[in-house]
C-alpha positions as CSV (number, residue, x, y, z in Angstrom):
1,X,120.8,96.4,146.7
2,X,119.3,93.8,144.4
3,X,122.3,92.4,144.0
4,X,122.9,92.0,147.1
5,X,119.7,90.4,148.3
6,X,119.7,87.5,145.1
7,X,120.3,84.7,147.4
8,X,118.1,85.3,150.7
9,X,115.1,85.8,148.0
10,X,116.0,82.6,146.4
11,X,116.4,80.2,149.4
12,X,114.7,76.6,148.6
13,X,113.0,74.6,151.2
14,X,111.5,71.3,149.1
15,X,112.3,72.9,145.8
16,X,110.7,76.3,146.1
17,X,111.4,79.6,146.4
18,X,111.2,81.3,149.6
19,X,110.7,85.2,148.2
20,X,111.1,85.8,152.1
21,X,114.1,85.9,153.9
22,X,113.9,82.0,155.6
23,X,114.9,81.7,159.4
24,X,118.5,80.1,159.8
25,X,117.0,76.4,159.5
26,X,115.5,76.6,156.3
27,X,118.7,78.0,154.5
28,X,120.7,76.0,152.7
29,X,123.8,73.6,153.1
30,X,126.9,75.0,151.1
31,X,129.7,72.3,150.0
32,X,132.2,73.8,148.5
33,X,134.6,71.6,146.5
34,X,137.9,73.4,145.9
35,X,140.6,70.7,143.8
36,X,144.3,72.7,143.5
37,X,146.2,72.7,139.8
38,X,143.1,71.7,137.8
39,X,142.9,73.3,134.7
40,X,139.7,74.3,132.9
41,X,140.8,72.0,129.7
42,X,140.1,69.3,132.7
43,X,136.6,68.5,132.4
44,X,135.9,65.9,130.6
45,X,132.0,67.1,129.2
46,X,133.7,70.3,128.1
47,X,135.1,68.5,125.3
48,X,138.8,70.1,125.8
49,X,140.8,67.1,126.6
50,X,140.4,63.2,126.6
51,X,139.8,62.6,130.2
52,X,137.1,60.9,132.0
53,X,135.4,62.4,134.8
54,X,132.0,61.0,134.8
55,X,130.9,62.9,138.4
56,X,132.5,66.0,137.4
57,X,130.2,65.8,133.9
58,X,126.9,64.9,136.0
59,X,127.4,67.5,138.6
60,X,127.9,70.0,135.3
61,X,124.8,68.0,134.5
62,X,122.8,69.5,137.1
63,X,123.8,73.1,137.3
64,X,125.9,75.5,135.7
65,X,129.2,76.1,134.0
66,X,131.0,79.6,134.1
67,X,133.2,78.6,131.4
68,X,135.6,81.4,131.4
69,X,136.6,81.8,135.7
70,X,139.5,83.2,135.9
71,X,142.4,83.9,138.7
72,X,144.1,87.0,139.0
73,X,147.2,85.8,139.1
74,X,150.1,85.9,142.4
75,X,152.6,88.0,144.2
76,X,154.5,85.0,144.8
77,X,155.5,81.6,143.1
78,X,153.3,79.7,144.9
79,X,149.8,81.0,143.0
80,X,147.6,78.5,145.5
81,X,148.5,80.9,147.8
82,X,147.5,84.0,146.5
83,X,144.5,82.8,145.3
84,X,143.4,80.9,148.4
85,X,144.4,84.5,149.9
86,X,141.5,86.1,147.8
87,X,139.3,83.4,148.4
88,X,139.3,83.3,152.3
89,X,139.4,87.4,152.7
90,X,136.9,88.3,149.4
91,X,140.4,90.7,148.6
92,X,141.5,91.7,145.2
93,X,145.1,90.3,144.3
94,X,147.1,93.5,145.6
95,X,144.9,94.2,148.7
96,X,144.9,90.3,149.7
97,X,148.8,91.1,149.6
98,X,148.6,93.5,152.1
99,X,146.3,91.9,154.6
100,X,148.1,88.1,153.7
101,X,151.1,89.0,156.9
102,X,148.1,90.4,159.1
103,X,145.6,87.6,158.6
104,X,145.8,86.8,162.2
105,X,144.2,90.4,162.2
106,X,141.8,89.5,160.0
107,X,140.6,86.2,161.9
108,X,140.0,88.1,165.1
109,X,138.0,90.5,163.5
110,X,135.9,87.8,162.0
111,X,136.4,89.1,158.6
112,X,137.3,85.5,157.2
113,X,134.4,83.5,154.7
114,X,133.9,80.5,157.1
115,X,133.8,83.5,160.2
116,X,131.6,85.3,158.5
117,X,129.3,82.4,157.0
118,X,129.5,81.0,160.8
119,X,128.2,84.6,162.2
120,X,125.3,83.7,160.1
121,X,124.3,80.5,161.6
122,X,126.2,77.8,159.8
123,X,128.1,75.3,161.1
124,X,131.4,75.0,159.8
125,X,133.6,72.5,159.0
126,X,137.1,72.4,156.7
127,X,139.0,69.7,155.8
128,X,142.8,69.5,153.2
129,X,144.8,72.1,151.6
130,X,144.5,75.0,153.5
131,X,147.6,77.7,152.8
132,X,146.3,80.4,154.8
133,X,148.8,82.1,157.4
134,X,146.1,81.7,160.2
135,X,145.0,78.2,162.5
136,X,142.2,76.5,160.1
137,X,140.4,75.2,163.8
138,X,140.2,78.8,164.6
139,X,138.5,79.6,161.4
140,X,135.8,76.6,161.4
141,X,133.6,74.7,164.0
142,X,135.2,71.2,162.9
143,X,138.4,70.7,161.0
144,X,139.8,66.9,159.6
145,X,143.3,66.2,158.4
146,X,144.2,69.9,157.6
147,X,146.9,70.1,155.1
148,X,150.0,73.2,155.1
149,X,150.8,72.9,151.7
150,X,151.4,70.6,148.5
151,X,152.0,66.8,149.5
152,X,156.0,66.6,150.3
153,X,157.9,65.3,147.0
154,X,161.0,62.8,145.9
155,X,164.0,63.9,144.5
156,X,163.3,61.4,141.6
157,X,160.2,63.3,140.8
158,X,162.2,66.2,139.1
159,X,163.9,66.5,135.7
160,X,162.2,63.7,134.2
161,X,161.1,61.2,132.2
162,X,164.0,62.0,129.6
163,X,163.9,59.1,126.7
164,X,166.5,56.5,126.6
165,X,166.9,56.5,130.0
166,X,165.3,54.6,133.1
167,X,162.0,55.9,134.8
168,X,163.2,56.6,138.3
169,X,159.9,57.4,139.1
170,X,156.7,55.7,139.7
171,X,153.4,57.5,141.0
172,X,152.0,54.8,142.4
173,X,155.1,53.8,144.3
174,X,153.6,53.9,147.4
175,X,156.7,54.0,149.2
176,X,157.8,57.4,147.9
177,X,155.2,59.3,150.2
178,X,153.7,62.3,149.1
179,X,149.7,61.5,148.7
180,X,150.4,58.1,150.3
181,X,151.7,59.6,153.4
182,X,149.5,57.8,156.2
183,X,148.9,55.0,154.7
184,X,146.0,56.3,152.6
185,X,146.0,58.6,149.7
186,X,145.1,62.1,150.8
187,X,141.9,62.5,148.1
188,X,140.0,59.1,149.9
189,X,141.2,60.9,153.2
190,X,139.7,64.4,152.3
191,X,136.7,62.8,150.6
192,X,136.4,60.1,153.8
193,X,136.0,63.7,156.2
194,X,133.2,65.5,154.0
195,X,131.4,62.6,154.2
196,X,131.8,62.1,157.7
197,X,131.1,65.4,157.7
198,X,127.7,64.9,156.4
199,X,126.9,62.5,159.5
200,X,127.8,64.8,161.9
201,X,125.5,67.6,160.3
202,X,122.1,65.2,159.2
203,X,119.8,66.0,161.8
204,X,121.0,69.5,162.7
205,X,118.4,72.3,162.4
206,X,121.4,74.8,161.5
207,X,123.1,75.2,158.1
208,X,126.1,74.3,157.5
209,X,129.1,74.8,155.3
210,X,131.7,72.3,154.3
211,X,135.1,73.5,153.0
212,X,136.1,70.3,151.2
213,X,140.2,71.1,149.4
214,X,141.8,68.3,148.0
215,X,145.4,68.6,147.1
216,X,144.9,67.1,143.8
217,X,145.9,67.2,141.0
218,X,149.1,69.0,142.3
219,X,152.0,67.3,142.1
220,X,153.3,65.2,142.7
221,X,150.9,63.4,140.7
222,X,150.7,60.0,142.3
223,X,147.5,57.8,141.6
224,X,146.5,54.4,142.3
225,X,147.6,51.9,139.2
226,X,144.0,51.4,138.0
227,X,144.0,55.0,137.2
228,X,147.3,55.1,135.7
229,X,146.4,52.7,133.1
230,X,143.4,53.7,131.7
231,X,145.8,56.9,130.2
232,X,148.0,54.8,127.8
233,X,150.7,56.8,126.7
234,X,149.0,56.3,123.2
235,X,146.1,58.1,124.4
236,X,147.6,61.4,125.8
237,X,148.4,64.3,122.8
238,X,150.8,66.9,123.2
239,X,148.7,70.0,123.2
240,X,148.8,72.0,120.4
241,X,151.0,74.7,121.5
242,X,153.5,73.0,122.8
243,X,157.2,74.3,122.4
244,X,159.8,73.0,123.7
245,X,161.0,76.3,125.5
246,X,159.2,79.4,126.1
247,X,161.6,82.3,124.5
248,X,161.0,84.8,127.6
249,X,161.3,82.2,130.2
250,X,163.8,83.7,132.3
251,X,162.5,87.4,132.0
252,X,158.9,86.2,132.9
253,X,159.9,84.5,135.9
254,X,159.5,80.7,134.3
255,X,163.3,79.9,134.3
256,X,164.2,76.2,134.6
257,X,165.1,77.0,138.3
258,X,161.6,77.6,139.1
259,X,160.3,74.6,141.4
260,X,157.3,73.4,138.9
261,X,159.2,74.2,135.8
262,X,161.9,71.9,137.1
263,X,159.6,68.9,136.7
264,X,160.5,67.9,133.2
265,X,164.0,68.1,131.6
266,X,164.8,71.1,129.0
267,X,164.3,71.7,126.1
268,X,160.9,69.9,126.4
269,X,160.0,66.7,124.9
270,X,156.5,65.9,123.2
271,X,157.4,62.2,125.4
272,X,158.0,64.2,128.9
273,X,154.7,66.0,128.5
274,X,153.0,62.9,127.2
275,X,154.2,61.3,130.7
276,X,153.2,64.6,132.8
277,X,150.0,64.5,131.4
278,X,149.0,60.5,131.8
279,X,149.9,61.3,135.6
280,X,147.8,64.5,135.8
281,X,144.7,62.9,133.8
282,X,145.2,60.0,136.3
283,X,145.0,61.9,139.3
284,X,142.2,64.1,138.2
285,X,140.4,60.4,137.4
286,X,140.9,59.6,141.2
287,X,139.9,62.8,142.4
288,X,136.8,62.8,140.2
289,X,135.8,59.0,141.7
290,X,136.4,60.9,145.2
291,X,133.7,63.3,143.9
292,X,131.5,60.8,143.4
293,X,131.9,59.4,146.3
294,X,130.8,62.5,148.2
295,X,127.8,63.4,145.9
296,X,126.5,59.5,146.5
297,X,127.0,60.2,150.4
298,X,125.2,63.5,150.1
299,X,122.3,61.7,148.4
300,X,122.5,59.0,151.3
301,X,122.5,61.9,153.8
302,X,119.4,63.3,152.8
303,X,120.8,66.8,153.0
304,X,120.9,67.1,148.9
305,X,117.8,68.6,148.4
306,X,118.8,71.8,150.3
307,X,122.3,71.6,149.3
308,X,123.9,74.0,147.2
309,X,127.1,72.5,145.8
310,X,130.2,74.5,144.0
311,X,133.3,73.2,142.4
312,X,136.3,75.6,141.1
313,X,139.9,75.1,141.9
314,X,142.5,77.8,142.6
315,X,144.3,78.1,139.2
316,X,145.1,75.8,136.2
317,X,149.0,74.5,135.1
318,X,150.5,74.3,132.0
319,X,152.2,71.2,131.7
320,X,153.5,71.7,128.2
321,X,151.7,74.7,127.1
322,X,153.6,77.1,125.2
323,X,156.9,75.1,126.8
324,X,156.0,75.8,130.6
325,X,155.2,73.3,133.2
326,X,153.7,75.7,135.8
327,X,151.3,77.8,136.6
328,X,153.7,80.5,137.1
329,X,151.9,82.6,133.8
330,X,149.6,84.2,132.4
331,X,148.3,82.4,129.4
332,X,144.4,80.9,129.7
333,X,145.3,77.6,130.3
334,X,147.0,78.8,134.0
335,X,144.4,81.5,135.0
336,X,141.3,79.7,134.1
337,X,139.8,77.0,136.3
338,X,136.1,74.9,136.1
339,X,133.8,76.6,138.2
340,X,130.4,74.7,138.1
341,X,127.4,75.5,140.7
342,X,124.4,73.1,141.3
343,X,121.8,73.1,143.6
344,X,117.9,72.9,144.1
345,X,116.4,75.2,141.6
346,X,119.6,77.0,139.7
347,X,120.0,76.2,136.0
348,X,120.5,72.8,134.8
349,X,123.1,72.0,132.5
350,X,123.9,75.1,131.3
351,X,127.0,77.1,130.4
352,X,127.8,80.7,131.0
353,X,130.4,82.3,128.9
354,X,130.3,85.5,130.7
355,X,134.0,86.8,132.3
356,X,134.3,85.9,136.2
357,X,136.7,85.3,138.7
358,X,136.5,81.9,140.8
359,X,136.7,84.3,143.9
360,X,133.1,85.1,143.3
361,X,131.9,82.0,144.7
362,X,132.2,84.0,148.1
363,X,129.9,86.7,148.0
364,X,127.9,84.0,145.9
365,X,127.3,82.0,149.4
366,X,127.1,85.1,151.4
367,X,123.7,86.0,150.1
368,X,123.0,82.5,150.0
369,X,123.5,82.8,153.9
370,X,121.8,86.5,154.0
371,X,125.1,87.9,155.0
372,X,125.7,91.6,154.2
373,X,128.6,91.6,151.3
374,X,131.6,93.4,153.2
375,X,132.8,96.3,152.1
376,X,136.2,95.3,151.5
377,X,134.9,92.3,148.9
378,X,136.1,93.0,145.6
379,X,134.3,89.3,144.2
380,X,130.9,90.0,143.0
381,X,128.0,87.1,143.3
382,X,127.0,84.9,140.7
383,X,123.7,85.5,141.5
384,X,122.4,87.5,138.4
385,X,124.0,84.5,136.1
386,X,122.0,82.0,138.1
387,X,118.7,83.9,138.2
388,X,118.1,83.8,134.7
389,X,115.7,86.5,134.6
390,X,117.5,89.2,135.8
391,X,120.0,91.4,133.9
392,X,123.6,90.1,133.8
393,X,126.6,91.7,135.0
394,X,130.2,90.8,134.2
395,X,133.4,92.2,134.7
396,X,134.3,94.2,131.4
397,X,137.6,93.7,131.4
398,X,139.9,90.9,133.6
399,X,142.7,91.0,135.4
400,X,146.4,89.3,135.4
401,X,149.1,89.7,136.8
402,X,152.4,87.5,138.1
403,X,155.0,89.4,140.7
404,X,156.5,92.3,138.7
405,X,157.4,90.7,135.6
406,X,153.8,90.0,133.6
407,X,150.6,91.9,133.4
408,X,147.5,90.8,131.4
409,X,144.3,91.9,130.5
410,X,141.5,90.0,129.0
411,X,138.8,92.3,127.2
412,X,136.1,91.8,124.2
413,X,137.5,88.6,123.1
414,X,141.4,89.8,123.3
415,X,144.1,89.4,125.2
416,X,147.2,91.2,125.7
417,X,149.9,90.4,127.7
418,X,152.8,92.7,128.8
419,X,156.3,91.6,129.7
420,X,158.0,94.7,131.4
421,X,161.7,93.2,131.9
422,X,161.4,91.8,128.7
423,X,160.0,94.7,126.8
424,X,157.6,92.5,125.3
425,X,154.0,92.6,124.2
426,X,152.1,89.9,123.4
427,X,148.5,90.3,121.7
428,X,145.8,87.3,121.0
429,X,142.6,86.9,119.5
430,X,141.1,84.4,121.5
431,X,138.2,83.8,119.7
432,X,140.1,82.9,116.5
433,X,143.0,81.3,118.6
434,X,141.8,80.0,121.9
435,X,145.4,77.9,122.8
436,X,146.9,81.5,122.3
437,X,149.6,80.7,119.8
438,X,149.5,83.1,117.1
439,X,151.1,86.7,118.5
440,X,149.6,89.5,116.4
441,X,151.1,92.4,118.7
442,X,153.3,93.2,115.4
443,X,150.8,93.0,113.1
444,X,150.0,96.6,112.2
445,X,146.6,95.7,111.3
446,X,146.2,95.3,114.9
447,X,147.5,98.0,116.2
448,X,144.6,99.9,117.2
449,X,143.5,96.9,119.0
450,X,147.1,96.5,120.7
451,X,146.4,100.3,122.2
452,X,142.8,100.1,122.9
453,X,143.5,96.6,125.1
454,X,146.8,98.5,126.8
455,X,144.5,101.5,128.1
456,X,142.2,98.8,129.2
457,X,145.4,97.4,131.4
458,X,146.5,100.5,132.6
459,X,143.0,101.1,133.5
460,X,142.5,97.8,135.6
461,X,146.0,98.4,137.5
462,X,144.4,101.8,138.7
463,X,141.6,100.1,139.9
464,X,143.2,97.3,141.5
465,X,146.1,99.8,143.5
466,X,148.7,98.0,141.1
467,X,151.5,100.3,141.2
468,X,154.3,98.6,138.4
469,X,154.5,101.1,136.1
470,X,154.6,99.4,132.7
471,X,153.9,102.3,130.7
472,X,157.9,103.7,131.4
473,X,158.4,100.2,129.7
474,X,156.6,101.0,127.2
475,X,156.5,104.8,126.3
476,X,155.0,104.7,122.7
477,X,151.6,102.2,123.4
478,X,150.9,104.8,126.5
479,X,151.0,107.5,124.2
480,X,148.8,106.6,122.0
481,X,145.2,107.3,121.9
């Protein structure tokens, strides 16, 4: 029950506490930021990669970093929808499965977050990526420029840059569509609604929650030329485990057929991923100025002091890592996203290295709102993380899993990952080998280790109605104690 009360107790109304629960106008805004592809090595003040995202950094400024949010994974290629899946019903991966044909169902029930946030008073309002089976305007109170899917792509963009050979390709060719489809690229657009967004909600004595989802930095990865040149080819690295093929491609699901992994030529070239990267780090650039230009008009607004702010994306991409390009995997640098949360009276610049999914921002804003967690949520709040008194609580062990073909847990510093068509397993010490590039399932020194972490596995797909039996696969780990 204390858990569940956190965020009604901790309302702020001029920066302080409310130990009360406050009547609908004294509760606070929620903006949700929600970017799609951005990987947690993205963040600039996190000291992972060379990139510059001043707003992204101040925001982590003023509140807190979960620095290890994770995904679950996906039943289908396209991971953004899975995840935005979970996020919208509060559903663990394999029971988000089942209701994602039904969520019509769901929306007339008013089971949905921006339902249930709206049966608590808020106002409403979505705008971008959406990828939910179910009409956005039925969800929200006000909906902008509400986009199906990833921004439509060129031929040209595929199989490419190879050295030697002409770029046919240029992101900020304007004329190959994609983000510059209207005439203006979709992150000003998206950014352009929140903040008109803003105007329409100053004065209101309601709440209100904005849903802001840039398609960003998905590709394709087109950014304005200012942006493009400030990432000199001589700037970008090839990260450190790059390879240029991943030996269990094809029984992972990662073949070269796969839509994302089909963005760069094979084998992989430290020069394509150099390329892949300057146009990532240059659209996460832009989306981070778009950022900024939301958190200024908030300030404007005169809504900040009662606004709580989150930013998290669905799941992270490879782009060279380990010889993938996609997000189509299990390894950190796919699963884990930024997920920062600022707001009048949380922490300040601090980080949280606790285990948590990004899916937890829901029941996070639920109590925010005083909304009763549904039973169905599997997400927890962050609440405990953000109160810094209280006890924490994170999840022991997490989750991962991709269609039929990978399964991964992540438990007391290790990871192990388990390849069922390829009878493979994979083992890493993550705090001795963060990018995940030494395997030490062989190593009989680990062996104990290797058992103890596939119990843990079998343990989570129990819990989470997962019902691929890998321990057929793999007779001898299930056996042992």
């Amino acid at each position: 029950m204390a858990r569940r009360c956190f965020f009604w107790l901790m309302v702020f109304a001029a920066g302080a506490p409310i130990f009360a629960r406050a009547a609908s106008k004294d509760r606070p805004h929620i903006l949700f930021l929600f970017a799609d592809d951005l990987c947690f090595q993205s963040i600039g003040a996190w000291q992972q990669t060379d990139i510059d995202t001043p707003n992204l950094d101040r925001l982590a400024g003023r509140g807190t970093s979960f620095r290890r949010a994770y995904n679950m994974g996906s039943w289908t290629g396209a991971v953004c929808v899975a995840s935005r899946a979970m996020l919208i019903t509060g559903r663990s991966l394999w029971d988000a499965r089942a209701v994602h044909p039904q969520m019509e169902r769901e929306r007339q029930a008013g089971a949905l977050w921006p339902q249930l946030l709206k049966q608590a008073g808020y106002r409403t309002y979505g705008t971008g990526k959406w990828h939910i089976p179910v009409e956005a305007a039925a969800c929200f109170d006000v909906v902008r420029h509400i986009r199906g899917a990833m921004p439509g792509t060129h031929p040209s963009a595929y199989h490419r840059p190879r050295e030697g050979e002409s770029e046919p390709w240029r992101s900020d060719d304007r004329a190959l569509g994609g983000y510059w489809e209207g005439g203006r690229h979709w992150s000003e657009v998206t950014a352009d609604d929140a903040i008109d967004f803003f105007t329409d909600a100053k004065g209101r004595e309601q709440p209100s929650f904005f849903y802001v989802a840039f398609n960003a930095p998905h590709d394709p990865r087109q950014a304005p030329t200012e942006y493009l040149e400030r990432y000199p080819l001589s700037r970008i690295k090839a990260p450190s485990n790059f390879l240029d093929a991943y030996p269990y491609r094809e029984a992972i699901g990662c073949a070269h057929e796969l839509r994302d992994e089909s963005l760069a030529p094979m084998p992989r070239t430290k020069h394509a991923v150099q390329v892949h990267r300057q146009e990532y780090y240059a659209l996460i650039t832009h989306l981070d100025a778009q950022i900024g230009r939301i958190l200024d008009a908030l300030e404007r607004s005169g809504l900040a002091d009662k606004t709580w702010i989150c930013f998290t994306a669905d799941h992270g991409l490879a782009i060279g890592q380990h010889g993938l390009f996609g997000k189509q995997n299990v390894y950190d640098h796919s699963v884990r996203v930024p997920l920062i949360v600022a707001g009048p009276g949380l922490p300040k610049n601090r980080s949280v290295e606790a285990a948590v999914y990004l899916q937890d921002a829901v029941p996070t804003t639920l109590e925010m709102a005083g909304v009763e967690r549904p039973r169905q949520m599997f997400f927890r709040s962050l609440g405990p993380f953000l109160r810094e008194t209280e006890r924490k609580s994170e999840y022991p062990a997490v989750y991962g899993a991709y269609l039929d073909l990978q399964r991964a847990v992540t438990w007391e510093g290790w990871k192990l990952i388990a390849y069922p068509k390829a009878s493979k397993i994979r083992l890493f010490d993550l705090a001795h080998d963060p990018h995940e590039q030494h395997d030490l399932a062989d190593d009989l020194r680990h062996a104990a280790r290797k058992r103890q972490c596939f119990h843990q596995l079998i343990a989570l797909q129990k819990e989470m109605g997962d019902t691929l039996d890998i321990m057929r696969t793999f007779k001898e780990l299930a056996a042992g104690e």
